[in-house]
Every structure is written in C-alpha cells, then in structure tokens.
N, C-alpha and C positions, 0 to 999 in steps of 0.2 A: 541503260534504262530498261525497265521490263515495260513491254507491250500495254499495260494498264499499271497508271501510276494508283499505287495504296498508301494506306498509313495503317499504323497496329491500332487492336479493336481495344487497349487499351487509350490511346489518344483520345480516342472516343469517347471513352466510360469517362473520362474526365469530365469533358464538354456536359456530358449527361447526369452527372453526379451535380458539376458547377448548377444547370437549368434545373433540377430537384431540389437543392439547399436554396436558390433564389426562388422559388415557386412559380419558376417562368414557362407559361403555356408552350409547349412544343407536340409538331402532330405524330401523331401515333406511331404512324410509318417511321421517324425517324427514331423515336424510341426501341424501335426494336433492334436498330443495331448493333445495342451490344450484344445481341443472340449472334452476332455474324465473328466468319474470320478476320483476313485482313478487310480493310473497305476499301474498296472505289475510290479513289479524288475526287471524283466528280460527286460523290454520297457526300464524302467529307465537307463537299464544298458547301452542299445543301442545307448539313446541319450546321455548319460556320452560319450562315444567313441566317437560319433560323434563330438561330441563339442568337447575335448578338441584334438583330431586330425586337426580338423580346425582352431585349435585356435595356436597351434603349439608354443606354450608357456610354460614353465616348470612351471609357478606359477598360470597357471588360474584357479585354484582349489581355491588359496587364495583369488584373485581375483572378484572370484565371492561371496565367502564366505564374503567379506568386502560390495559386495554389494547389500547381502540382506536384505532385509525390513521384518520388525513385518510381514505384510501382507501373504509372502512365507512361512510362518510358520505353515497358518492355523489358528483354533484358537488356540492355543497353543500361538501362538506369540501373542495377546491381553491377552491370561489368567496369561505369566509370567511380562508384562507390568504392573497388574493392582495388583502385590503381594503387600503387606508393603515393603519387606524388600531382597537383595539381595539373603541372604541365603534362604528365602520363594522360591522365584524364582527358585533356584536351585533346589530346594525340590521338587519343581513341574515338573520343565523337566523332573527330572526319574520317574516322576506320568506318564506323558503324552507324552513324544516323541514317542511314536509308533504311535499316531496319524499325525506326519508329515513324518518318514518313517520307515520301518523294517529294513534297512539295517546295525542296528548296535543299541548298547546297553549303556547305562549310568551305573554308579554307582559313588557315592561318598565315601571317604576313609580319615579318619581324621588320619594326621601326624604331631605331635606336635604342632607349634603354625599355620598350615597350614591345609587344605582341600583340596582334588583333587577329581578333575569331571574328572572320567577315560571315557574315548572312547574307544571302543572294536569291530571293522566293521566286517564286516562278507562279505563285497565283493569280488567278483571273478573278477570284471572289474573295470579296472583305483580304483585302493584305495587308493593310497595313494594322488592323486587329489581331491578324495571325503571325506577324511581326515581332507586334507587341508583346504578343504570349511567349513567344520562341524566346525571343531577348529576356525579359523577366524572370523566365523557367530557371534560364541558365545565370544569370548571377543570382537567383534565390538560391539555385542549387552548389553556386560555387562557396556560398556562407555555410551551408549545412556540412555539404562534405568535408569541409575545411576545420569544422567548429568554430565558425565564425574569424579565424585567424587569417582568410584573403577574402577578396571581393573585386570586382572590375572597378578599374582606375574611373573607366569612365563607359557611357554608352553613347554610342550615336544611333539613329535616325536616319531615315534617307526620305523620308517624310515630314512636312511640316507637325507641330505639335497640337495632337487632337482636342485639348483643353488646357488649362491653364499649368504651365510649366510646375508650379508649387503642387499639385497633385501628382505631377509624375515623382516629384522629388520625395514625397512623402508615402508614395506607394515602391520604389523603386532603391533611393536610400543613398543614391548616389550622384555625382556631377550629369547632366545631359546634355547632347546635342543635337539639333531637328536640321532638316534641309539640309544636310551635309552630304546626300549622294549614296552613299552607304549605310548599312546596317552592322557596325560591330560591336563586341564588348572591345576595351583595352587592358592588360593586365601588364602591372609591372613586372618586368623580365625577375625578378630575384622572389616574386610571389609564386610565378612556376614551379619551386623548388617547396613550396609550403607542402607536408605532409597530409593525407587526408587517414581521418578518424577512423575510417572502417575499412584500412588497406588491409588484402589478405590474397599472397601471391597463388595460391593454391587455387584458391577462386575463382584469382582472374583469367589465370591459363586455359582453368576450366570453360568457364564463361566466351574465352575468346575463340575456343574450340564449336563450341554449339554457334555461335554468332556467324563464323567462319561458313559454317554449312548453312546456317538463312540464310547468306547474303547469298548463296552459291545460289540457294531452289531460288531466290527469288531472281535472280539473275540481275543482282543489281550491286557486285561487285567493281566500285570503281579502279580503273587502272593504280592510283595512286595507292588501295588498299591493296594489290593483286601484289606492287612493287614490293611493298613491305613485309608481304606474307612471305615472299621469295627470300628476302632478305633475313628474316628470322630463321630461315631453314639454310642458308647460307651467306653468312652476313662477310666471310672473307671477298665474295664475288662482289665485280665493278661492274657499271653499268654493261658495257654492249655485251656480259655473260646473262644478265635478268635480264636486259631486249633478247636473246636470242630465247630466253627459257618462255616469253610472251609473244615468240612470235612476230617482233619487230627487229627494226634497225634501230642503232642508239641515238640517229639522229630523229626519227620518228618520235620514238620514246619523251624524248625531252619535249618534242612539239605539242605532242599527249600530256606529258605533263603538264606544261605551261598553261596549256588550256583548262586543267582542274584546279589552275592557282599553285602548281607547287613544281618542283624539282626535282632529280634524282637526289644531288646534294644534300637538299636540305630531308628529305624522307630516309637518306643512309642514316646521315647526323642524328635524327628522329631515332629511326634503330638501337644503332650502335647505341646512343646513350641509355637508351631502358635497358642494354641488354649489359651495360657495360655496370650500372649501377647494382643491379640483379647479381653480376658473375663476383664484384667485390662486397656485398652482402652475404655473398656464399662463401667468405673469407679465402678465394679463388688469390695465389701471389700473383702481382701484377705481371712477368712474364706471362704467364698462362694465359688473363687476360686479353693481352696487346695479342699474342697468337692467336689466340680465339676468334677476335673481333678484327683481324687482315693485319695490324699495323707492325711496321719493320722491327720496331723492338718499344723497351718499356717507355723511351723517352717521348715517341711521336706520341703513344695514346696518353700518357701524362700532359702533354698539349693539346691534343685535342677535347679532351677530358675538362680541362681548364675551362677552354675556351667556348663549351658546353651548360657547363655549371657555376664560373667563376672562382672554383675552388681546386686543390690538387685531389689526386686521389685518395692520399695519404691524409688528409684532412676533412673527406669526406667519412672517410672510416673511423675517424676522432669523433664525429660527430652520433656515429651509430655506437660508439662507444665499444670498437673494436682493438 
C-alpha cells in the first residue's frame, strides 16, 4: 500500500461527467479535480458523498457503474480490452487495479464449474454505492469486450438490496444476490475462454510494460503481481527460486499469498497458461513449448494444458485454425 491511498483522475471525470449529464449541483471545490493528478481517498470520498446526496437515488452507484467507458479506467481499461481471452482479462485486473483505485482489492476463487472475482472495499464513505459501481462497471464491461458473447453467471452483494430487486435486474441484466457476505461476479469456467473483440498481443505487452512501471512509482505493486512478473521472465522456476528472487522464505511466501486470496499454484497455473497459449499461437512445436514453460516433456504440458482449458493442445490449434 502507498503511504496515501489514490484513485486515477480519470475515475473522477466520470463521477463528474455522470453529475453534468444529471444537472446535479456539486461544489466548486470538487469540480476542479479533474485539473488534478492522481486524488486523495479521502477527495474521492468527498466527491462520492457529494454525488450521490445530489443524486438522491438509491441505485446511482449502478448507474454510473453501467456508464463507464474503457477510458475511466486508465490504462488498465485498454490493457484488459486488448487480452486474447476473458479469463486473461480477469487475470489482469488483480495484476493492475490499484492503478485505477486503492479503495478495494480483487481476488479470484475457483468453485466447481465456476470462478468468482471477489470485491473486498475498504471504504468508510457511501460503500455500498461504490460497490455497486465497481460490480456493474465490470460485467457492463465483460459484455462489451466480449461482443456480448459472455456476461457473469451471476452477482452477489454483501449488502442488503437498496430498492426493489426488479430494478437491479433491469439495470444490471442478470441473476442477483444481496446479504450473502461477499461481493462477487460468478462466471462460468468455459466462458473464461470466450475471446474478446479488440485482443491485440502487441498492445498488451506494450501496455503491461507501462503499467508494470505505475504500479512500481506508485508503490503499490502487490506481492501476488511481483510473483507473476517474476514468473513471466522465468516461468521454468518453482516457488522457493521467486521467494528467494523476493526476498522471502517459500514458506513465507505462501502465507503472503494466502493472505491476498491466492497461491503460488494457482498464479504459476495463471502464467504458464497465457504464456502457453501465446507460445502455441506462435506455431511454437509442443516440445519447445513444455521446455519453455519447465515441464519434463510434451506429455506432462498436454495435461496440464487440458486441465487448464478443458481441451488438448492440438485441438486448441484446430480451433485457431492452425
């Protein structure tokens, strides 16, 4: 965490844009932040109150959260646009959301034939509006980038529901759940694999290159993104070679993990699979491959490959039309 939690001065313009198109009175002082860098929490928290006191709406959290753009993102919103693959995308948000704000933390959690992107806020002012935005942002956004060919199975709530369930359903589009504890979307494990419309591997490299250096100045590179970075620059290495390259013990490491919701495991798995998908796009022979990416020969990365995507490799390449 950096010393002063921010969010980007785009998250802002949103807010600011949403209170301009609604003609809703806000004071002067907070208008001017889109002149500024990154903002304060505690600014951001001011103009949250303001807005949605003005707005005097129990759902304008969703509201706005339906109406933000790639753009409000930062880069962050062009770097999960330009992934292959939904579940990439997701992969990337808990890389990189601290570049659009600190006020709250990702993780993902595999449960049977599902995956949930938990939300975890950490605010003091208006949450469960700022909740609402964050959760709606992101399956608005999982329709767009998809061309409408995924969407979350489902969303939950960790708040009771702030007006009548029929208007979340008809603002939102999909099943809901309130008072359940948590905040996730759910996506079906085989929707992971849905391509998005404006993948472009050149960009993303690009993109996760600049991203890599915010999250550095801002100092707010989580361990879990540190693990991966490592990992892409040396994906043959097992865990206590990246504790040693971080500076821990492997038994540390995992404890550091556990506590940001995730794993060595499951973040190599993470890896390797983007990187594995990538090397047989580059028409790479599976030997090469399975060397590339540590495994003993072509038969172990043909399972774990499987057991990744549900499919062989060789059928994945059918499908790219190799």
């Amino acid at each position: 965490m950096s010393n002063t939690p921010s969010v980007t001065v785009h998250y802002a313009q949103a807010i600011l844009q949403a209170a301009e198109r609604l003609a809703l009175p806000l004071p002067e002082t907070l208008r001017d932040l889109a002149r500024e860098g990154r903002i304060p929490l505690v600014r951001q928290d001011e103009l949250w109150e303001a807005f949605c006191v003005a707005a005097a709406d129990p759902l304008i959290g969703l509201r706005l959260g339906n109406a933000l753009q790639v753009g409000h993102l930062d880069m962050v919103g062009a770097l999960l646009m330009s992934c292959e693959t939904l579940g990439e995308a997701l992969e990337a948000l808990l890389e990189y959301y601290p570049i659009v704000g600190e006020g709250g933390e990702f993780s993902l959690h595999e449960e049977g034939d599902a995956l949930r992107l938990v939300y975890q806020p950490r605010y003091a002012v208006r949450r469960e509006e700022r909740v609402e935005a964050v959760l709606a942002s992101l399956a608005h956004m999982t329709r767009w980038i998809t061309g409408e060919r995924a969407q979350p199975l489902e969303l939950h709530f960790a708040h009771p529901a702030r007006a009548d369930e029929a208007r979340y359903i008809e603002l939102l589009g999909c099943p809901l759940q309130f008072a359940c504890g948590e905040n996730f979307l759910a996506f079906e494990r085989d929707e992971l694999n849905t391509p998005l419309i404006q993948a472009n591997a050149l960009m993303r490299e690009h993109l996760r290159g600049l991203a890599d250096d915010l999250l550095q100045r801002l100092g707010q590179q989580s361990l879990a993104a540190q693990v991966q970075q490592q990992l892409r620059q040396q994906p043959r290495w097992g865990k206590e070679r990246i504790a040693e390259q971080l500076d821990l013990s492997g038994r540390h490491l995992n404890r550091k993990l556990a506590e940001e919701g995730t794993s060595f495991k499951l973040l190599r798995d993470q890896v390797l699979h983007q990187m594995a998908e990538q090397l047989l796009r580059d028409s790479s022979r599976l030997a090469e491959v399975a060397e590339a990416l540590g495994f003993s020969d072509e038969s172990a990365f043909a399972k774990a490959f499987r057991r990744w995507t549900g499919i062989t490799p060789g059928q994945f390449r059918q499908g790219l039309g190799a």
